[in-house]
C-alpha angles and dihedrals in degrees: 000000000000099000104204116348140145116269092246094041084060098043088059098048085045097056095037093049096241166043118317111243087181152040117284114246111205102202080201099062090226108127099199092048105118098188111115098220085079105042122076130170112258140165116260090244088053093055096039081053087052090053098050084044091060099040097253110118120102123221110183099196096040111150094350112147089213142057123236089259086051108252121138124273106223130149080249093062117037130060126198120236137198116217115207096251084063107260126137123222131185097217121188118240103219090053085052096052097045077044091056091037091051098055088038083061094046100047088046086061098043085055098052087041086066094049085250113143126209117280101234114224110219 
C-alpha cells in the first residue's frame, strides 16, 4: 500500500487519509517521534524556517573570515546568491572566478578534442 516510507511519514498519512504532498514537521523536534499530535505536513522551506527559528540549523562556515580555499570573506568579495530552490548562499568571488576559469578550459579542450574551432565575435 506505501511501498517504502518513514514511520512518521506513514503515521501522518495514517491519521490524514491519504498520500503526503510535503515535507513532516515534527513540533518536538524528535525525529524519530511517530504520534501524530506532533507531526504536521509542511514545505521543505517551512520546516527549514522552523529549524532557524529554534536555533537548529548548522552552518559550517558561519562567521569564518576566511573560504574553504582560504580567500578573505569581505563584503568586497563575496556576493550572495539565491538558488532557485530559494536558498540563499554567500559565494566567494575569487572561487567563482578559478571555478569559471577551470570549465572554460575544459570546454575549450573538449573543443579542440572534436576537431570544432572557436566562433570569432566582429
Amino acid at each position: 500500500m506505501f511501498g517504502t516510507r518513514l514511520v512518521h511519514r506513514v503515521s501522518l498519512m495514517l491519521q490524514l487519509g491519504r498520500t503526503l504532498e510535503g515535507d513532516v514537521m515534527h513540533h518536538c523536534d524528535n525525529p524519530p517521534c511517530l504520534r501524530p499530535n506532533h507531526l504536521r505536513e509542511s514545505t521543505h522551506q517551512e520546516n527549514m524556517l522552523d529549524a532557524a527559528a529554534k536555533g537548529r540549523m548548522f552552518a559550517p562556515r558561519a562567521g569564518q573570515a576566511k573560504c574553504k580555499h582560504g580567500h578573505e570573506l569581505t563584503p568586497l568579495t563575496t556576493v550572495k546568491y539565491l538558488r532557485p530552490d530559494g536558498y540563499n548562499e554567500t559565494r566567494c568571488v575569487e572561487c567563482r572566478r578559478n571555478q569559471n576559469k577551470t570549465l572554460a578550459a575544459r570546454r575549450k579542450q573538449e573543443r579542440h578534442a572534436r576537431g570544432l574551432k572557436r566562433r570569432r565575435t566582429i
